[in-house]
Structures are given as structure tokens and as C-alpha cells.
RODO-2510 file (C-alpha; in nm, 4 decimals, decimal comma):
residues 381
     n   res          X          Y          Z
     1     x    18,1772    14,8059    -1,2239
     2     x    17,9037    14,5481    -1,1080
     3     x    18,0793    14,2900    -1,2916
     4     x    18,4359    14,3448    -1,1728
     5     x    18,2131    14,3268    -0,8181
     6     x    18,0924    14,0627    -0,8631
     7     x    18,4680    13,9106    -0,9420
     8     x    18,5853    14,0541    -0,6327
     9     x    18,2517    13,8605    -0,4562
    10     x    18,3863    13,5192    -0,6026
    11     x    18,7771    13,5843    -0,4752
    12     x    18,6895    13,6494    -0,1340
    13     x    18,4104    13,3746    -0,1100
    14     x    18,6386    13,1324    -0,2505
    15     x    18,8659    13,1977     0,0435
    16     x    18,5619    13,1852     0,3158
    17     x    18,5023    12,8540     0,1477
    18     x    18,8604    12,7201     0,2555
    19     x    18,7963    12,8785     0,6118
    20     x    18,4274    12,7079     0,6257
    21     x    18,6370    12,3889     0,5263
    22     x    18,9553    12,4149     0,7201
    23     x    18,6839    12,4277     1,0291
    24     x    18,5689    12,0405     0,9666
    25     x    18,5940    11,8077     1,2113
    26     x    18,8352    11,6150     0,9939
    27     x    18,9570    11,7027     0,6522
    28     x    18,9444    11,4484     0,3685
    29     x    19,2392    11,4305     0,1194
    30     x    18,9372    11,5292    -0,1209
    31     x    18,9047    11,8379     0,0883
    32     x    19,2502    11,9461     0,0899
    33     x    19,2597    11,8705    -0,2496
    34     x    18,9591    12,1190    -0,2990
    35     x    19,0643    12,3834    -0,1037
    36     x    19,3921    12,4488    -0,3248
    37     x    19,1462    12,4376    -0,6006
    38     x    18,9636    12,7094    -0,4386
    39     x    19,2562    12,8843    -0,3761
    40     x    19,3650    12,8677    -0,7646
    41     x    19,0515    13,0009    -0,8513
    42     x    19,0630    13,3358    -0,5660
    43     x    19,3862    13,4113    -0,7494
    44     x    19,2645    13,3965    -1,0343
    45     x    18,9668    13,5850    -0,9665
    46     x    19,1705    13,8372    -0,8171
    47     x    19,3972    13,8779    -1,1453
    48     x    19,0952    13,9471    -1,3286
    49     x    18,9630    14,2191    -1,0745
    50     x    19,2854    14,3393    -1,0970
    51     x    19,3761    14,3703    -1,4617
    52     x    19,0642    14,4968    -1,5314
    53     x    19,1009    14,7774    -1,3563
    54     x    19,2328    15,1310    -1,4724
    55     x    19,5326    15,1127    -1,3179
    56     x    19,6355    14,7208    -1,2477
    57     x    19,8376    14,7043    -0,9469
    58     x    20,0072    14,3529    -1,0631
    59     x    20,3042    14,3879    -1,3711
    60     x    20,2457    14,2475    -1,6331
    61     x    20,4321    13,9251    -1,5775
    62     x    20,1661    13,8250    -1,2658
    63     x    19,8911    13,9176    -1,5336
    64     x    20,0277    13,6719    -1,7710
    65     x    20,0782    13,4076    -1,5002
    66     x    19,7436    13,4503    -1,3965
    67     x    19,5886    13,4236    -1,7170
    68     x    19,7414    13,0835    -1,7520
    69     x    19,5990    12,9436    -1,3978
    70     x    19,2986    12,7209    -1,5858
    71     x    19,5833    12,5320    -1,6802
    72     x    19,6282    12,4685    -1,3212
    73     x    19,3223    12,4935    -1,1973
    74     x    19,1459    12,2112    -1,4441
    75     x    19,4166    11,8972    -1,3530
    76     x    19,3363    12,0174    -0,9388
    77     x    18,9403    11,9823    -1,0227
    78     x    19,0306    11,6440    -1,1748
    79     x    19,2279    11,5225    -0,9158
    80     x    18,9440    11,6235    -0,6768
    81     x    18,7279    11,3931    -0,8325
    82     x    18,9630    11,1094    -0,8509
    83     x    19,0324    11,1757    -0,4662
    84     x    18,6043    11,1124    -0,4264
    85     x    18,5789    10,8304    -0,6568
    86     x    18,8985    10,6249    -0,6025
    87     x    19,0795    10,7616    -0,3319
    88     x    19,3518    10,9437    -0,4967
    89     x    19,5986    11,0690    -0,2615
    90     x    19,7404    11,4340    -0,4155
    91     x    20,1248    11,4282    -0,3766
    92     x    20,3402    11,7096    -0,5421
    93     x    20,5893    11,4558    -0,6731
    94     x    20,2959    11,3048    -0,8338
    95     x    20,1548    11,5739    -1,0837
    96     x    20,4257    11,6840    -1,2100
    97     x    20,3192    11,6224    -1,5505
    98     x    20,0031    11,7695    -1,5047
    99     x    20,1725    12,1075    -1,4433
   100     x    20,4171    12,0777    -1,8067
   101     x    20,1321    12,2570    -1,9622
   102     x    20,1504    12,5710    -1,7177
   103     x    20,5547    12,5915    -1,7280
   104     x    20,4911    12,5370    -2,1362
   105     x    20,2991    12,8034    -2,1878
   106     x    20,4082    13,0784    -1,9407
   107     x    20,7964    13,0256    -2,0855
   108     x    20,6209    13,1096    -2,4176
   109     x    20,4128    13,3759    -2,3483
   110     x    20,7011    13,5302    -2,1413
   111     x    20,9675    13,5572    -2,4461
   112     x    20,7048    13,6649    -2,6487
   113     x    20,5931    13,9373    -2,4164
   114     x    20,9611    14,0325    -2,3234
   115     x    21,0906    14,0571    -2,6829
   116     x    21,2007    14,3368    -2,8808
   117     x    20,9503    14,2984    -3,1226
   118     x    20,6260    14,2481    -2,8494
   119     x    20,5044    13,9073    -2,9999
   120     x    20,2420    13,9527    -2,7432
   121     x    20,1249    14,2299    -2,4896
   122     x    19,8319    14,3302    -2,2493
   123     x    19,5019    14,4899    -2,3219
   124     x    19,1738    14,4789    -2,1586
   125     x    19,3104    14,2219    -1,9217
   126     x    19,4076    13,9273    -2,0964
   127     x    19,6917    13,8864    -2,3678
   128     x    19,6618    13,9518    -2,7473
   129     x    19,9490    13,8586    -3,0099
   130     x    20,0877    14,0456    -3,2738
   131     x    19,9668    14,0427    -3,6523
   132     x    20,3499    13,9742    -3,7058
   133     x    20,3845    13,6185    -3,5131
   134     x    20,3162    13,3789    -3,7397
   135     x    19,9167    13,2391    -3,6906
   136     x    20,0301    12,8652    -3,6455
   137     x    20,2122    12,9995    -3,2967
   138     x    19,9269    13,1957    -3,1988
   139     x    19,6860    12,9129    -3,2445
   140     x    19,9472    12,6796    -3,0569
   141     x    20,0157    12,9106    -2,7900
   142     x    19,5678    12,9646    -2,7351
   143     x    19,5122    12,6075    -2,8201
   144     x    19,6716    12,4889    -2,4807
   145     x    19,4118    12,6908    -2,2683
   146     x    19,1082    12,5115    -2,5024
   147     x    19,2533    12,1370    -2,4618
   148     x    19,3799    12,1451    -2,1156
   149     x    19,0266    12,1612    -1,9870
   150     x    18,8466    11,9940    -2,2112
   151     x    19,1152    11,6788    -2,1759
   152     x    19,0638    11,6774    -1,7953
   153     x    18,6939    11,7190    -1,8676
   154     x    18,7284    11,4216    -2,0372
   155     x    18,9117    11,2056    -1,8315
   156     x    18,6504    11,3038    -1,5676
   157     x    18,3821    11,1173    -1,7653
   158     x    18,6248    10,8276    -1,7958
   159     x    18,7037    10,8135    -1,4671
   160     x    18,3844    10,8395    -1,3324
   161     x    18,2469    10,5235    -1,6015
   162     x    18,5600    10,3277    -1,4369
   163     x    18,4472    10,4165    -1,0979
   164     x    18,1014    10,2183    -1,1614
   165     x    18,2601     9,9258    -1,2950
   166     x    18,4823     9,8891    -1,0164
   167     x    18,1650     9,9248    -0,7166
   168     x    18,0549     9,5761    -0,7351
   169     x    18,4414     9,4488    -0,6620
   170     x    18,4745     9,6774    -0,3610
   171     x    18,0700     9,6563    -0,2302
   172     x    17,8588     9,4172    -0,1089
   173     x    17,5970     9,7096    -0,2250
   174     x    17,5687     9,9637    -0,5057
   175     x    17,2086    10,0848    -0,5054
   176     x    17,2827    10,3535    -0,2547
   177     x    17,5886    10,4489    -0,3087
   178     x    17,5056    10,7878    -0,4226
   179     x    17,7229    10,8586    -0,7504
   180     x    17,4986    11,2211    -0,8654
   181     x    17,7690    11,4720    -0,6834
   182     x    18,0021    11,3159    -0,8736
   183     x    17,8078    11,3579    -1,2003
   184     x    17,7265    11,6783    -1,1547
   185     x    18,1094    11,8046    -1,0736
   186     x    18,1744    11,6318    -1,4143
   187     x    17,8226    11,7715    -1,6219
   188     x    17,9150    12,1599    -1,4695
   189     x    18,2749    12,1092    -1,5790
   190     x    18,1642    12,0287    -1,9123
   191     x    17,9394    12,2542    -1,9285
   192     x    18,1888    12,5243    -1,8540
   193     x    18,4125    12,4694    -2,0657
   194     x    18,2527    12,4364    -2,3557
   195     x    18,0140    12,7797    -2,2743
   196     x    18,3174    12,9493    -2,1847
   197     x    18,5373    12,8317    -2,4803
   198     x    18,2182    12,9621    -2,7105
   199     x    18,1851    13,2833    -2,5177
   200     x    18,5405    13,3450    -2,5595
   201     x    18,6008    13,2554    -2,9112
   202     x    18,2337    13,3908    -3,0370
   203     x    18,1158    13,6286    -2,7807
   204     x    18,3080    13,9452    -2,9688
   205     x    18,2629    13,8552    -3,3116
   206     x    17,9179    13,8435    -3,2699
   207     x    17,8342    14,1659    -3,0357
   208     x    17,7597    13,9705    -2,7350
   209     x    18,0244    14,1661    -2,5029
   210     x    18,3178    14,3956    -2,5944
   211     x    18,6583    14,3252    -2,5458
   212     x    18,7059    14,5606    -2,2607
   213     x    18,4319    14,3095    -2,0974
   214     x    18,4846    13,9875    -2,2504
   215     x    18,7227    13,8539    -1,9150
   216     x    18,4884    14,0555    -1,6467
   217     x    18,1628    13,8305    -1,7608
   218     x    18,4146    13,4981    -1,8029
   219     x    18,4848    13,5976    -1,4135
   220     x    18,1382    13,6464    -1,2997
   221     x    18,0837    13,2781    -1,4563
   222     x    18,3346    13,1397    -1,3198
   223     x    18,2237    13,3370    -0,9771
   224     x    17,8839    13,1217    -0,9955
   225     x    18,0940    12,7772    -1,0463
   226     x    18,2469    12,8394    -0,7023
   227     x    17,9621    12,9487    -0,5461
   228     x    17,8184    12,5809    -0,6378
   229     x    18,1809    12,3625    -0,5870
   230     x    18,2604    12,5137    -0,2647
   231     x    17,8723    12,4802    -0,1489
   232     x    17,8130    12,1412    -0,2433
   233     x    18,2084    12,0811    -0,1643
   234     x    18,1240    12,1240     0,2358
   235     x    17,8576    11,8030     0,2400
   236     x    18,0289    11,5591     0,0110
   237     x    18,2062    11,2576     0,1704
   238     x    18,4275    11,0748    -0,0574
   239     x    18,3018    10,7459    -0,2013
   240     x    18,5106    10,4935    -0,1153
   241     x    18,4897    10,6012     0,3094
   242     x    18,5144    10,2906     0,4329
   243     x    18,8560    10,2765     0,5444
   244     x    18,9979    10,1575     0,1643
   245     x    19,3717    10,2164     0,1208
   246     x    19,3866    10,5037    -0,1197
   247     x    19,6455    10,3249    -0,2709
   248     x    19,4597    10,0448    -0,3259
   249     x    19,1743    10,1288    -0,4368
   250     x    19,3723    10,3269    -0,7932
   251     x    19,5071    10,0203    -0,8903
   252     x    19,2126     9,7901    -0,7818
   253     x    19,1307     9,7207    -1,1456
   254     x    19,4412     9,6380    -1,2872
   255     x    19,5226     9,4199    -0,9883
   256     x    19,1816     9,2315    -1,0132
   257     x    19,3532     9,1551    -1,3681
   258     x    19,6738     9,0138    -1,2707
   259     x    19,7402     9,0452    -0,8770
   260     x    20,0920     9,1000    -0,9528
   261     x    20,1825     9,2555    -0,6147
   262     x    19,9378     9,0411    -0,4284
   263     x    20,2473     8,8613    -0,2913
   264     x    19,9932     8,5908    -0,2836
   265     x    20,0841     8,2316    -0,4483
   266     x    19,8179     7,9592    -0,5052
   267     x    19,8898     7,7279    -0,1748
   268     x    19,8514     8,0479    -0,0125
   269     x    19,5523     8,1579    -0,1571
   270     x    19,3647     7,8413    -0,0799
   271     x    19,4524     7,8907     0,2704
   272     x    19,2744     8,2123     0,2648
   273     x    18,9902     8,1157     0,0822
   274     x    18,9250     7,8380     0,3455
   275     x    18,9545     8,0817     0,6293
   276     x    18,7556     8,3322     0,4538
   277     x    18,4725     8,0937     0,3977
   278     x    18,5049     7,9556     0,8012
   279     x    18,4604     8,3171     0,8633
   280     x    18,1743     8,3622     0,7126
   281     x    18,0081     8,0753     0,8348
   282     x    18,0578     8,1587     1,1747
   283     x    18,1206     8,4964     1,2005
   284     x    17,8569     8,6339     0,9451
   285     x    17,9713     8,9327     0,8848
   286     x    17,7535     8,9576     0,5733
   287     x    17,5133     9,0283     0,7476
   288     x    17,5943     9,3928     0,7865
   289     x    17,4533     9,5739     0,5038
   290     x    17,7685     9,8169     0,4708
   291     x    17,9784     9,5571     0,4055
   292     x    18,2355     9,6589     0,1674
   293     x    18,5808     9,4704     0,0508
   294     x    18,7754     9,6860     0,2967
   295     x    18,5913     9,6231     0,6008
   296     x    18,6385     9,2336     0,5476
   297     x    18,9623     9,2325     0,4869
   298     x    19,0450     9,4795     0,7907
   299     x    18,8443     9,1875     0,9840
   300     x    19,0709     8,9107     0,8547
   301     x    19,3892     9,0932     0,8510
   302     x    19,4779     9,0915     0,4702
   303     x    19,4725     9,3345     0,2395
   304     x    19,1717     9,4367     0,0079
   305     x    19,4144     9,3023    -0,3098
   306     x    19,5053     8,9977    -0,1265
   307     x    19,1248     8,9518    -0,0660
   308     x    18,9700     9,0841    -0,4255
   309     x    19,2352     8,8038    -0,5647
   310     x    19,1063     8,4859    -0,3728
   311     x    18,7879     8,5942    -0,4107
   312     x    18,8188     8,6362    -0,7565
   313     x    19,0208     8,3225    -0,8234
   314     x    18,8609     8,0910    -0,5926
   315     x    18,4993     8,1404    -0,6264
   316     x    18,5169     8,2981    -0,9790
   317     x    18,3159     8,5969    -0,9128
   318     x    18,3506     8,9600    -0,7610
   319     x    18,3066     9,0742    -0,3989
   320     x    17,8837     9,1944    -0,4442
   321     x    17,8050     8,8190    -0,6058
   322     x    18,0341     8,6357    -0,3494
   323     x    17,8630     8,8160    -0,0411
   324     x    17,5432     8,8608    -0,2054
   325     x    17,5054     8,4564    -0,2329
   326     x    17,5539     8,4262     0,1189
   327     x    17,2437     8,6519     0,1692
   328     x    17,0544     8,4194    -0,0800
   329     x    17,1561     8,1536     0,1021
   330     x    17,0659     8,2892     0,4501
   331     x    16,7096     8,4257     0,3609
   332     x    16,6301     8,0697     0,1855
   333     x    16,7293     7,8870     0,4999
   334     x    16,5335     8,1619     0,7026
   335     x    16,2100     8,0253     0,3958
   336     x    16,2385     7,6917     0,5238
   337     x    16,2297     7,7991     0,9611
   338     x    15,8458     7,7540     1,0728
   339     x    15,9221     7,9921     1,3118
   340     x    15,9373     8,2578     1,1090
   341     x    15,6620     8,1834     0,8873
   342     x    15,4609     8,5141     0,9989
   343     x    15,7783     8,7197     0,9443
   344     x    15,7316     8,9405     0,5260
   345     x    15,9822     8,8193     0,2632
   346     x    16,1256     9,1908     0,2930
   347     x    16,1870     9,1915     0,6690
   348     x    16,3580     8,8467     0,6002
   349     x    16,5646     9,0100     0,3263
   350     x    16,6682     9,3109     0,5624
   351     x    16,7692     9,0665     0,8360
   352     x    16,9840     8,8773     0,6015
   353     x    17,1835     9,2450     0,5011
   354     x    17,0299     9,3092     0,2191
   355     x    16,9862     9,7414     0,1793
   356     x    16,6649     9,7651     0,0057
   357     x    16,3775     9,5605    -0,1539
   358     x    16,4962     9,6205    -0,4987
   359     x    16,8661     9,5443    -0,4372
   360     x    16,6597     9,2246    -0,3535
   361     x    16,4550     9,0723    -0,5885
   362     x    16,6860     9,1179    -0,8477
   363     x    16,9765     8,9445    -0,6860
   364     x    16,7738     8,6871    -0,5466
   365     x    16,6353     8,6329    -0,8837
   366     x    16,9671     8,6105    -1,0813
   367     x    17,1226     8,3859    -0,8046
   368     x    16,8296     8,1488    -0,8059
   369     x    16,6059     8,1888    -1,0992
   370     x    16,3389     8,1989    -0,9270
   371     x    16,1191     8,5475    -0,7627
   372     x    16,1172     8,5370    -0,3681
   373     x    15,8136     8,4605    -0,3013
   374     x    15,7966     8,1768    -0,5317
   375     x    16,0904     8,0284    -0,3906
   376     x    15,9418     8,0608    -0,0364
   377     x    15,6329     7,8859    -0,1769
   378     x    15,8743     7,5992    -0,2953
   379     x    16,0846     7,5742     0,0278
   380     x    15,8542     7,6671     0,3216
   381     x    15,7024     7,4949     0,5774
***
């Protein structure tokens, strides 16, 4: 009873979570994309309050559906993060594939369960097969709800490795761009899955629940993992929120390779680069320490693939070196002013956009081999 409660807890919460969400100023794609998660994960809570009850209200084709939802539910949590990290806009037409697995298995598990010969029936509120369907179907047929996960589990890690490659060709910064939500959306998914693949797979055979409970404690887990999503869910801001084209930013590393639909050729290109570099001259807009690859190219009208490309090309390095040397360049300049002799190397640094003192010295001593304030030493008045 207190378990199937506490199922019934993580249902309706789920739903207040959408509510609590739906009431933002502005939605996010990464919101939306989270409340349909949430919304997967109420019904699903509410098929296992259901079936494991003494008299289910759903049949038994909703209890089969709904035993199959993790299938749904795991590509939506991956999605989510690729909507914080890269700006992945969630289209229907787009995940098709990702629901194959769902339509797979529930066209399965429905002729088996609608058979003559019950393959596969309902007990304790989950499925079990019959000792007369051969073990290699069984194992196929279970196997799908154990690799789903864990392969969106592991694209999560991938994804989020690729998204920290990619920072210094979108940022001018990366120290404080604050990457631990995602990391721990990707450590409690793996976490998950493999304590609840174990508890599933072990938990009977060694006395740790009985089968009438196995599902009810799986629920009351999976109760606590939406307690912490949906919390955490309301604060987070995507990553990339600086105005970057969704679009954009997915195929930002394979463009950075090859610039293909750039629609940029090389006389072009140079004419960019030499407004880019006028513009920084005079306009100086690295001086703002949020400078990201979006913002300038919103400033001179290009897009942030036209701009990654001729920065790339033209001054063979990424966006953080190419507006990081500026800064150098500024603060050494600002070394050499008597008037600002009394000013600290740090308050020069901040003036110049730099973000913080770390961020600093090492830049400043990869760019010019030399620590700050031997440089100023060198240069100063």
C-alpha cells in the first residue's frame, strides 16, 4: 500500500511539474521537450498504480503498452539533453526512428499476448512469457527494454564529451559555462539504469522483493528520479542561450570540417575576414565578456557557419583563440599606457573582457609565453 502511494505521489507530481513549467515566463524547446518527458513518466506511473492493484481498471492491452513506455521515455530524456547542450529542436518527423523500438516491441508482445496459445500474459503487473516460447524470443523480446536505455545512456555521455569540444568554437569563454546539470542528468540516468536493470533481473532471485512487489519498488525509484528532473528541470537554462540557431549549432562540428553549406567561396570569405577584423578594431566588441560566436555574427549580419568558417580558414584558429588574442593584445597595449600604471594586472584583464583571473593567466600565457606580470615588467612604462 505505501509503495503503490508513493507511485500515485510521483504521477500526480509529475503533472504539477508540467503546470509549475507551463507557468514560465517563456518556455525553452528544452522545456517542452521535458514536459512530454514528464508526461511519459505520469503515465507510466499511473500504469503501475494501476496494474498493481486488485482489480486494474486498464485491459490488458494499456498494461502492455504501458510497460513498454521506457522505450519512449529514454530517447525523450536524450533529446532533452541534446535540446540543453546543442540546441536540438524536437520535431515529430524527426524521431521517428527513435520510436521503431516501441512499435517493435508492442506488435510483439501483442500477438503473443492475443494468441491461442498465450505466449505471454499478465501477473503482478508486468508481463511474463510462457515456458513454451522458445528462450531466444523471450530474451529478444526483454532485451529491447535493457538496451534501449542503456544506448541512449550512452549517447548521453557522447554527446555531452562532443558538447565540450565544440565550447571553444562557439565562446569567447568556457570557464563559467556551467556544464554539472548536464552531468548529473547523464550520471542519474546511468545510474538508473543500471540499478534498475540489477533490481529487476536480481532483485527476486535473491529475496530482495517478491514478484507481487518487484514493479511497485521500480515505481517508487523511478518516483524519486522525477522528483529530482522536474526540480532541477525548473532552474536550468539551456547552454547554448545566446541566441544560436538551433540548427546551427547540431551541425556546428561537421561544418567547422568542411563548410559545405556555408555558401561561402574564398573571394568571399576574404571579404568577410577584412570586415570582421575592421570591426573589431573599431567596434571592440570583444570586449564584452559574453561574447559568444552567435552574438558576433548577429552584429555583422552573417551566420554563425559563415563566421566559424572565415574564422577558421583565415586566421587558422577557433572563435575563443581568435577573440581571446584580441584581449592579449588590448591588456598589453593597456601594460605599456602610463596612465594606468596604478591600475592591478586583474582589473586590466577584466577591462579587456576577460571573465575571471584564471581564464587569464593561462591564455595570456599560451598566447605570449610569458606570465602577466612579467610581461608588464617587459613592456611598461
Amino acid at each position: 500500500m505505501l509503495l503503490r502511494s508513493i507511485i500515485l505521489t510521483g504521477a500526480i507530481n509529475g503533472l504539477f511539474f508540467i503546470l509549475l513549467l507551463k507557468r514560465k515566463p517563456k518556455n525553452s524547446n528544452s522545456d517542452r521537450i521535458l514536459m512530454l518527458w514528464m508526461a511519459i513518466i505520469s503515465l507510466q506511473l499511473g500504469f503501475y498504480y494501476d496494474s498493481l492493484s486488485a482489480s486494474p481498471i486498464f485491459p490488458g492491452y494499456l498494461q502492455l503498452l504501458g510497460f513498454s513506455l521506457p522505450l519512449i521515455s529514454s530517447p525523450v530524456l536524450y533529446c532533452y539533453i541534446r535540446s540543453l547542450s546543442l540546441g536540438f529542436s524536437f520535431k515529430w518527423r524527426n524521431i521517428s526512428a527513435y520510436l521503431l523500438p516501441f512499435v517493435i516491441f508492442n506488435c510483439t508482445t501483442f500477438f503473443l499476448h492475443y494468441t491461442k496459445e498465450n505466449y505471454l500474459f499478465l501477473k503482478d503487473g508486468f508481463p511474463h512469457f510462457s515456458t513454451a516460447l522458445k528462450p531466444w524470443v523471450t530474451y529478444s523480446i526483454t532485451g529491447l527494454l535493457a538496451l534501449i536505455p542503456g544506448y541512449y545512456t550512452v549517447l548521453s555521455f557522447l554527446l555531452l564529451l562532443r558538447h565540450q569540444k565544440q565550447l571553444p568554437n562557439n565562446y569567447s569563454y568556457t570557464e563559467k559555462i556551467n556544464l554539472n546539470w548536464l552531468k548529473w542528468i547523464v550520471v542519474s540516468q546511468l545510474i538508473l539504469f543500471i540499478g534498475l536493470f540489477l533490481f529487476i533481473k536480481y532483485g527476486v532471485n535473491y529475496g530482495l522483493v517478491g514478484y507481487p512487489d518487484l514493479f511497485a519498488v521500480v515505481g517508487a525509484i523511478l518516483t524519486i528520479y522525477v522528483f529530482f528532473i522536474g526540480f532541477c528541470g525548473l532552474h536550468q537554462d539551456a547552454v547554448f542561450n545566446n541566441g544560436t540557431s538551433a540548427r546551427e549549432n547540431v551541425n556546428e562540428d561537421i561544418a567547422a570540417a568542411n563548410y559545405k553549406n556555408s555558401g561561402l567561396n574564398d573571394e568571399k570569405a576574404d571579404q568577410i575576414f577584412m570586415r570582421l577584423k575592421l570591426y573589431m578594431d573599431k567596434e571592440q566588441p570583444f570586449l564584452k565578456e559574453d561574447l559568444s560566436l552567435a552574438m558576433l555574427a548577429g552584429e555583422l549580419e552573417i551566420t554563425s557557419n559563415q563566421l566559424s568558417q572565415v574564422i577558421n580558414q583565415k586566421s587558422g584558429s577557433n572563435f575563443f583563440n581568435f577573440i581571446n588574442g584580441y584581449r592579449v593584445a588590448c591588456v598589453k597595449d593597456k601594460f605599456k599606457d602610463p596612465a594606468l600604471a596604478h591600475y592591478s594586472i586583474l582589473g586590466i584583464a577584466y577591462d579587456c573582457g576577460f571573465r575571471s583571473k584564471s581564464s587569464f593567466n593561462k591564455t595570456f600565457k599560451e598566447t605570449t609565453g610569458q606570465t602577466p606580470l612579467e610581461c608588464r615588467k617587459a613592456v611598461g612604462p
